[in-house]
N, C-alpha and C positions, 0 to 999 in steps of 0.2 A: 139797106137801112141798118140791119146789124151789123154791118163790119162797118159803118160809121158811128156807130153807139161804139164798138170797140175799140176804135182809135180815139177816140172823144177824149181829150185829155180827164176831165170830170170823170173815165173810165177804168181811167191809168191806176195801180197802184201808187198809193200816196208818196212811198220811198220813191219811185221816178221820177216826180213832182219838181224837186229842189233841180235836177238837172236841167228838166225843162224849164225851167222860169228861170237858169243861167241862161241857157242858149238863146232865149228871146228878149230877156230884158238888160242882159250882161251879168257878172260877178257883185257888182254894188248893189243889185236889187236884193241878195240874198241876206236875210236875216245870220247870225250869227251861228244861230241851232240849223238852219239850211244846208250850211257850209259844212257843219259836223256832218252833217247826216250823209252829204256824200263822200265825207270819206268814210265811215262805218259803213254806207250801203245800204244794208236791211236795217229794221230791226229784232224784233223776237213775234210771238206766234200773238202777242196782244198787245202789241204796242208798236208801232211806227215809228221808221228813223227820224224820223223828224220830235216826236214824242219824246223820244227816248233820249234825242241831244236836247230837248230843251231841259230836261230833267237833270242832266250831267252838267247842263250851264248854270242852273237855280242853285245845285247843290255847290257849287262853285261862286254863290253871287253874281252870277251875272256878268263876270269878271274872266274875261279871258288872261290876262295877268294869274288872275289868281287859278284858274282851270292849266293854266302852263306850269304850275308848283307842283301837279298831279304824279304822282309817279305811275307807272304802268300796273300796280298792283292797288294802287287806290281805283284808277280807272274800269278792273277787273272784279268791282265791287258791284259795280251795276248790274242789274239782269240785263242779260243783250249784251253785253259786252265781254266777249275773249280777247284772249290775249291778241292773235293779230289783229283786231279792231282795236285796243287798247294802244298797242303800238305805233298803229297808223296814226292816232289820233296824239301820240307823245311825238312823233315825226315831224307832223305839223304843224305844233307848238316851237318844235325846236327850231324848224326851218325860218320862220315868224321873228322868232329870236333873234334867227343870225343877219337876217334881213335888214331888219333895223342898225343892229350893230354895223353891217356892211356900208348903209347907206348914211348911216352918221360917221362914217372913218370917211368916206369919199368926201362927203362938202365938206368936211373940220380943219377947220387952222384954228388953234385954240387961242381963242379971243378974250376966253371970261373963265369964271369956275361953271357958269352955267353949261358952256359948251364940253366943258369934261364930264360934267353930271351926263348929258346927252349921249357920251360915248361911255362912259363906262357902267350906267344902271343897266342897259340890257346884257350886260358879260356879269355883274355882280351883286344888284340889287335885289334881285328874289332869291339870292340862293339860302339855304338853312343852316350852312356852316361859315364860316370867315375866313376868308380869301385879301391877302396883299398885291395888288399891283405896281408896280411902274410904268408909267409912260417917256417913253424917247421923245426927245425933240430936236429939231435944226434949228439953226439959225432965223430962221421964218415964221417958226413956232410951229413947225409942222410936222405931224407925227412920224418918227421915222418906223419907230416898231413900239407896241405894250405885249410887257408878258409877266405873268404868275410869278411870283417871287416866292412865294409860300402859301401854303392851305393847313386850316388849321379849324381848330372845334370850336363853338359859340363863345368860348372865352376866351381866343386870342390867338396868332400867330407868335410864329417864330421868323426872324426875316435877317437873313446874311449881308452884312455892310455889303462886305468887297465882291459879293456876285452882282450887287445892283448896279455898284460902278466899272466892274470889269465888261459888262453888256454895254454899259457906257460909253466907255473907253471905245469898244470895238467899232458901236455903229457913230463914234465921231458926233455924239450926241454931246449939243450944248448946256442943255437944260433938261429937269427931268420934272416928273408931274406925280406924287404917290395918292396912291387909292385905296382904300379898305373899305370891306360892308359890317356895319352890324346889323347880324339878321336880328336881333333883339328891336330893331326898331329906332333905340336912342340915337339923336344926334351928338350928346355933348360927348367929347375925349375925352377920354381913359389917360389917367397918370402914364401909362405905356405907350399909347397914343400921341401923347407929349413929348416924353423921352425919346422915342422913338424918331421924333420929326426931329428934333434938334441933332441928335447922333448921325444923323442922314443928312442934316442940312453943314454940320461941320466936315463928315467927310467930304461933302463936296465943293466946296469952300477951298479945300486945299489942293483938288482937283481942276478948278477952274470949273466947274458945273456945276451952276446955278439951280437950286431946288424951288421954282415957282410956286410948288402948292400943294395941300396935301387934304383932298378930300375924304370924309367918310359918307359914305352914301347909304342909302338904303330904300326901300319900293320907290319913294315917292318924294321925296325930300334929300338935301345935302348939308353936309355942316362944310364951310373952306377955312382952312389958315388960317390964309391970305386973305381971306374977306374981313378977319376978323383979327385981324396983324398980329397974329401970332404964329409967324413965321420972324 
């Protein structure tokens, strides 16, 4: 009778808990603070992993978005949490991140501005500084390659005509798609923002490559162009 009191899940330590109600009901059963808790493991000497990630999700809203902004020294804020559990825990956020990105590059033919919003918020919509992209395209509208043209401070990039179109040029790209975030939040374009689409949409003009659209993005929201013909 006591080594069935001992195994009695009701006997378990609380932090084993979250494993076990994966293994029996699947990964969908688990609450959000569940999922933390096994990757931290324990928690501290009065508080339970489970406790202690819900306390890092409240302080966060609730908002896994918003808990993925975390850096490993804000996460190292909490009692119960060092730095390899901090770390585990910015891992998983990141993996999250790429995830999604992965699986909106695999179904995307870009059909709309909504479908670049889809591909490019999880690469630049939470970040805290401002970041320029390019997107490549084929003839099919299909992504051949996006990469980083410039990174820059909450007031603005700096972004090089002839490297956007010499990557152009190379991958035999017909069209191109540009993207920026303001971490500030605003939708509306910057006098620079403006300037900027038109100097990009002339060099390519005489390029033979065509500039589609030129999103600003940010958490939650997108401003386009092209939606708003001012391309």
């Amino acid at each position: 009778m006591e080594e069935n009191n001992f195994f009695s899940i009701k006997k378990w330590n609380e932090d084993d808990r979250p494993r076990e109600k994966m293994l029996q009901k699947g990964r969908v059963a688990l609450s959000d603070a569940e999922l933390i808790a096994i990757l931290i493991g324990s928690g501290s000497r009065n508080e339970s992993a489970v406790s202690l990630s819900q306390r890092i999700l409240a302080a966060a809203g609730n908002n896994l978005n918003e808990l993925g902004k975390h850096s490993i020294s804000d996460l190292m804020k909490f009692k119960g949490i060092g730095e390899a559990k901090a770390i585990t825990i910015a891992a998983a956020m990141e993996l999250g991140r790429r995830r999604r990105g992965e699986e909106a590059l695999e179904k995307l033919k870009i059909t709309s501005s909504h479908s670049v919003f889809e591909y490019m918020q999880p690469i630049i919509g939470e970040l805290g500084h401002e970041e320029f992209w390019i997107i490549y395209l084929n003839n099919s509208n299909k992504i051949l390659q996006s990469a980083q043209l410039s990174k820059g401070g909450i007031t603005g990039t700096v972004v090089d005509v002839r490297l956007a179109f010499k990557e152009a040029l190379q991958l035999g790209a017909v069209g191109i798609i540009l993207a920026h975030n303001h971490p500030s939040g605003t939708l509306k374009p910057s006098q620079a923002d403006i300037q900027l689409t038109k100097k990009l949409k002339i060099a390519g003009d005489s390029l033979d490559i065509k500039v589609f659209d030129h999103l600003i993005v940010t958490e939650k929201a997108y401003f386009s162009f092209a939606d708003e013909n001012m391309l």
